[in-house]
N, C-alpha and C positions, 0 to 999 in steps of 0.2 A: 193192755197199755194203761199203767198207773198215773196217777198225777196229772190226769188231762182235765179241764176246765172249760179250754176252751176251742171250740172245732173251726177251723178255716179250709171252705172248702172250694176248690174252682169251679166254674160255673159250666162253659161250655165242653159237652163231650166227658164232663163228671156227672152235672144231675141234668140241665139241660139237653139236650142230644141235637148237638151240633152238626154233625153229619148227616142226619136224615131230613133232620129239618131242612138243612139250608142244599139239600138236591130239590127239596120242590119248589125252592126260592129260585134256583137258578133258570130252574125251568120253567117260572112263572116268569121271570124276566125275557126270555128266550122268546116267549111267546107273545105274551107284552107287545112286545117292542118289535115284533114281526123280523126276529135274527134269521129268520128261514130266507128269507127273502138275496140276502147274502152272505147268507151260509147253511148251504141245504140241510147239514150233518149236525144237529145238537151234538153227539158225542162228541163232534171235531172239536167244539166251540168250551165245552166242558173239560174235557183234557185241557185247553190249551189257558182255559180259566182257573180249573185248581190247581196246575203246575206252576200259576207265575201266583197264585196266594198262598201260597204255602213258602214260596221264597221271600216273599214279603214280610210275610207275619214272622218271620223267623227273624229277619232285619229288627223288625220293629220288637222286637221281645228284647232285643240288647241297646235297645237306642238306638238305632244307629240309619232308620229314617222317621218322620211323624209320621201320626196318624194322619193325617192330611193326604201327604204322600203317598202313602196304602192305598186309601178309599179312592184317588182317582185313578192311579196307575193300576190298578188291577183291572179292571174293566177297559180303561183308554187303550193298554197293553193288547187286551183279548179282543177288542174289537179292530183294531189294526190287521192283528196276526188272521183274524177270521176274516178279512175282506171287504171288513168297512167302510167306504170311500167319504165318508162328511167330516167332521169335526169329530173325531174321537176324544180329544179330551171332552168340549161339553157335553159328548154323550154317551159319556162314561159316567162324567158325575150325574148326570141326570139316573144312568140305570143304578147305579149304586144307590144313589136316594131311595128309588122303587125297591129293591133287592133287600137294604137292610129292613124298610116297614112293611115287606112282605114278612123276611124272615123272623123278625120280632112280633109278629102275630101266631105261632107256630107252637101249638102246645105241647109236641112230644115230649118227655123225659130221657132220659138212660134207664131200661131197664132196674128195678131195683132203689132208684132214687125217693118214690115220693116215700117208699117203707124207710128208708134210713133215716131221712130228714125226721120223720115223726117218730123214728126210736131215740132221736136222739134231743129230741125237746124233752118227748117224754123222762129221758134220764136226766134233764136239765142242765144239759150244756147248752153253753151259749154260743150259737153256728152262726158263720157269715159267710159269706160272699167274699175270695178275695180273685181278681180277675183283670186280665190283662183289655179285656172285651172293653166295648163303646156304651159311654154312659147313656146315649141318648135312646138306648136298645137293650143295656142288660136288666133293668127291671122292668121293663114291660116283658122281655120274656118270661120272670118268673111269674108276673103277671097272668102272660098268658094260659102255665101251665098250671095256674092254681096253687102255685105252693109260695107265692111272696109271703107269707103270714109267718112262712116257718123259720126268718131268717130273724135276726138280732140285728143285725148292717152289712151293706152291701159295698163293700170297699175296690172299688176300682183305680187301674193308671191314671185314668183321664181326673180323680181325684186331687194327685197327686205331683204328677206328670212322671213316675217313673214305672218303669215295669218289670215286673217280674222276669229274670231271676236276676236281676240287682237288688243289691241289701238297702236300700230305702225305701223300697213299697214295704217288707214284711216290717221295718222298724215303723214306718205311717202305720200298720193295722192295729201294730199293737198298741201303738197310743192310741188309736183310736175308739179301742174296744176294751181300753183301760185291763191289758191281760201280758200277761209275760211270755219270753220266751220260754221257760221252762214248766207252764203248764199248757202251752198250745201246741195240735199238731196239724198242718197240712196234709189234705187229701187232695188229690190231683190226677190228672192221667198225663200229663206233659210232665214227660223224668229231667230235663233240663230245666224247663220254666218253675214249675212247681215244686219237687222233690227237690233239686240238686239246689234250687235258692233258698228254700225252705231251712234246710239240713246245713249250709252255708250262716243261717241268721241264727242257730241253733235250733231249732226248732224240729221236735219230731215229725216224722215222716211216714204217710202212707201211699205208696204208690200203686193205683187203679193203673192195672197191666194190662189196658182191653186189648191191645196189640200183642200179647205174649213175646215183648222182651226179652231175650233172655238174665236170669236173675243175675250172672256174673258181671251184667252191664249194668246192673242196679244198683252198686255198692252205698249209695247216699240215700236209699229207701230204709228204713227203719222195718216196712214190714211191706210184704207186696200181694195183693191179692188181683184176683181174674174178674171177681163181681162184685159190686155193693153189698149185696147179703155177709157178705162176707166180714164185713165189718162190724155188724153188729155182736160179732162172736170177739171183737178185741175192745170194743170201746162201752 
């Protein structure tokens, strides 16, 4: 890929690893907070938690609830449907509290990340952070996992107030990072939020397929690869 300059990459579930980390978050909260007590079955209680956040986040990716709204109703939601009988909202915002500064201490990566990130200093692109995630958490993640050093700027929603994949977050990055459309490209694993808004603002396109997608449903990927390593063979 010619003419690149500048690398915008997403943070959870690209180089962070959002999904493993935040199962032992869940289950630190579970325990925490003694959920056995009214709800014998952690898997029950986890089903019924990543089915209403993944509805949510997908709301919130278009506008179309705040953050605010996310952070209580996911938790208030799951503890209703699990059996809760006291105040589920306050004690939902209370676990949400505990649950993101669990999960925001969690060092995993995505396989493959901390090598990309430092092939890619080393060829002297200028890499950021661009990320639909919660300012009060996404750089102590990269904190936690040793690699903040390797970023240029860490350009978040909660910056700006818009989120990916509407065309105002990538036009905020790129003022922000003083670079253009046509020499940055978006890396991502979300082919809606990352890829399809990316490719939308003009911007080239790499879509991290950890899911194996099929490519026919990829058409706004510029290039689509299964691992990180994999990158450093185009960039």
């Amino acid at each position: 890929m010619k003419n690149i300059s500048t690398v915008f990459i997403d943070l959870d579930d690209t180089v962070w690893w959002f999904t493993e980390n935040s199962k032992l978050s869940l289950r630190h909260v579970f325990d925490h907070f003694g959920m056995a007590e009214f709800c014998p079955e952690y898997d029950t209680f986890k089903a019924i938690y990543l089915a209403k956040n993944k509805e949510l986040w997908e709301l919130y990716h278009y506008g179309k609830i705040t953050k605010d709204f996310l952070t209580t109703e996911r938790f208030r939601f799951t503890l209703e449907k699990a059996g809760y009988t006291g105040d589920c909202l306050a004690m939902g915002a209370t676990v949400d509290e505990e649950y993101l500064h669990y999960l925001s201490l969690q060092p995993t990566l995505v396989p493959g990340a901390r090598e990309l990130l430092e092939y890619l200093n080393a060829k002297n692109y200028s890499v950021n952070i661009l990320s639909n995630g919660f300012k009060q958490v996404q750089a102590q993640k990269l904190t936690s996992a040793g690699v903040i050093h390797l970023f240029n700027r860490i350009i978040l929603s909660d910056d700006c107030g818009i989120t990916k994949p509407l065309p105002g977050i990538f036009e905020y990055a790129l003022k922000e990072c003083n670079a253009s459309a046509e020499t940055s490209v978006m890396i991502g694993d979300n082919y809606e939020a990352d890829v399809c808004g990316a490719h939308s603002a003009g911007w080239r396109t790499i879509f991290f397929n950890k899911d194996n997608t099929p490519a026919e449903n990829c058409t706004n990927a510029d290039i689509i690869v299964a691992s990180l390593s994999e990158i450093q063979q185009i960039l």
